[in-house]
C-alpha positions in Angstrom: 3.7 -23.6 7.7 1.6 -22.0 5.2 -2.1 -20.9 5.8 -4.8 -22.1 3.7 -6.8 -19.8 1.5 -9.8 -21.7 1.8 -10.4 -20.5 5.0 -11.7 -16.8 4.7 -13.3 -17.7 1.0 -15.2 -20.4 2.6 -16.1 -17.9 5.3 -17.5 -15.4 2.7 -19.4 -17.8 0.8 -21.1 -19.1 4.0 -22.0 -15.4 5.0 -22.9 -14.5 1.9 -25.4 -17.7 1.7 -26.6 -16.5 5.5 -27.4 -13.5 4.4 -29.6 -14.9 1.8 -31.4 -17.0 3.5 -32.1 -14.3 6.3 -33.4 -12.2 3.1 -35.5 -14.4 1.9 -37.4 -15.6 5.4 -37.4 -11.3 6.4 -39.2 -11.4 2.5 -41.2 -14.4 3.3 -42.7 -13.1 6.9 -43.4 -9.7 5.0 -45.9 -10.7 2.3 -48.9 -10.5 4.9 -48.0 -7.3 6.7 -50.7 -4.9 6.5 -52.7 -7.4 4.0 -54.5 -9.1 6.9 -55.9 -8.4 10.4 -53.3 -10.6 12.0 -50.4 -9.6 9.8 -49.4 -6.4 11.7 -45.8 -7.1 13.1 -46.7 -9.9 15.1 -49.9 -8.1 16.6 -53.3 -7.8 15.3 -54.1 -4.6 13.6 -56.1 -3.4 16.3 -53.5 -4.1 19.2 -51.5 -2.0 16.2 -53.5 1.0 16.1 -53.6 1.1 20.5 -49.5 0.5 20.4 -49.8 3.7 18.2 -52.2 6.2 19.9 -50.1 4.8 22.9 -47.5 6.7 21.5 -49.4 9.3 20.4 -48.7 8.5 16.3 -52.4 9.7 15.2 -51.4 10.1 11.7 -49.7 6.8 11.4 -53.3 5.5 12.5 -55.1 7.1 9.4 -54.3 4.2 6.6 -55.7 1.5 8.5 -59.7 3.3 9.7 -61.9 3.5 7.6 -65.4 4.5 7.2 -67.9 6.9 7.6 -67.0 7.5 11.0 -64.1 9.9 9.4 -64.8 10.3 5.7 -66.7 13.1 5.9 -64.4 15.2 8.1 -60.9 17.0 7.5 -57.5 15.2 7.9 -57.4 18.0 10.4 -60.6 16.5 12.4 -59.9 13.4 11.4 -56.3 13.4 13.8 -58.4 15.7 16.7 -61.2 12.6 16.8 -58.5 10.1 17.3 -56.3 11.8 19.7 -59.6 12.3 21.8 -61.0 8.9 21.2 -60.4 6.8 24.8 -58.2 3.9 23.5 -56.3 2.8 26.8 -58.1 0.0 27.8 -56.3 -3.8 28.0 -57.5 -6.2 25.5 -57.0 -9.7 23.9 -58.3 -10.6 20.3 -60.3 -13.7 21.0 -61.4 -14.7 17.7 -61.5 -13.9 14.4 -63.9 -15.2 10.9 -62.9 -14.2 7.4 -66.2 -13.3 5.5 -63.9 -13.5 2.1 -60.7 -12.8 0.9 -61.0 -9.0 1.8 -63.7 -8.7 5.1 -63.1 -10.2 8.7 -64.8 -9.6 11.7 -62.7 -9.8 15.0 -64.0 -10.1 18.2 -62.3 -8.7 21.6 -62.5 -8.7 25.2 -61.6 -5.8 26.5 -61.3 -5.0 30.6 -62.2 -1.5 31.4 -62.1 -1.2 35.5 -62.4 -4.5 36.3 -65.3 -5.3 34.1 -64.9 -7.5 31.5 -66.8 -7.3 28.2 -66.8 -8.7 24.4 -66.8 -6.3 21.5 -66.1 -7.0 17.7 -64.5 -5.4 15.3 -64.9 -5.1 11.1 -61.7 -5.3 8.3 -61.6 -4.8 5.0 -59.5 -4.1 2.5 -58.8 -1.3 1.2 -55.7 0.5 -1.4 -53.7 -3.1 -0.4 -53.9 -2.7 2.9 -55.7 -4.2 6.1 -58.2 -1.3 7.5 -60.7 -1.1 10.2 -64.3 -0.4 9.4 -65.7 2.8 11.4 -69.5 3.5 11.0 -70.6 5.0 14.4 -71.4 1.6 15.8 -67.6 0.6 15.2 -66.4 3.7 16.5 -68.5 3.2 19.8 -67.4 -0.3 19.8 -63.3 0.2 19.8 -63.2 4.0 21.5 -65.8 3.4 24.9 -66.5 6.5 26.5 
C-alpha cells in the first residue's frame, strides 16, 4: 500500500497557517503595550512599576516616571530615590478616567498594615509611551513613608 503525500504537505500548510494566526493575535494584543495605563502585559502600569522594584529593576522603571519629582536630578539620583522609595504595599487599581487621548488619572486602594486607604495616580504620554506623572504630591501619593 502506498502512503499518501497529502499527508505531511497538508500538515505544513496547516502549521504554517497556525503560525500566522498566532502572529498576528501576539501583533494584535501588542499595539497597546506601553501606550496606555492598562496596556502593561496584562497589569496596569503601576502594578508594572511595583512588579519591577519587586525585583529590584530601578532602571527598567525610569521610562515610564515622569515629572518634576526626578527631572531635575542625575540618572544616578534618579535610581538611588527609587530604590529608597517604600513601594511594598498590596494594591488594586479601582478605577480609571481618560482626560484625553494622552492623560488618565487612576485611582487605587492600597492596604498598608491593615488600613485601608484610596490614592490616585496621573498618566501621560510621553516619547510613545505610557508614564506616570511625579510632582511631589504624586511622589507622596505612590511611595508612603
Amino acid at each position: 500500500m502506498k502512503k499518501s503525500n497529502a499527508s505531511p504537505i497538508l500538515r505544513i500548510f496547516t502549521s504554517w497557517i497556525l503560525s500566522l494566526i498566532s502572529v498576528t493575535l501576539i501583533a494584535q494584543n501588542n499595539d497597546c503595550l506601553f501606550k496606555n495605563p492598562l496596556c502593561f502585559y496584562n497589569a496596569d502600569i503601576l502594578t508594572y512599576l511595583q512588579t519591577l522594584h519587586k525585583h529590584q529593576q530601578y532602571e527598567q522603571m525610569l521610562p515610564y516616571m515622569t515629572g518634576p519629582a526626578l527631572q531635575n536630578l542625575s540618572k544616578v539620583k534618579q535610581l538611588e530615590k527609587i530604590e529608597n522609595a517604600p513601594f511594598g504595599y498590596q494594591m488594586k487599581r479601582s478605577g480609571i478616567k481618560t482626560i484625553n487621548d494622552h492623560e488618565w488619572n487612576l485611582t487605587y486602594t492600597r492596604t498598608i498594615l491593615g488600613t485601608q486607604e484610596t490614592f490616585k495616580v496621573q498618566c501621560v504620554m510621553k516619547d510613545g509611551k505610557c508614564c506616570v506623572f511625579l510632582d511631589e504630591k504624586g511622589w507622596k501619593a505612590i511611595f508612603k513613608d
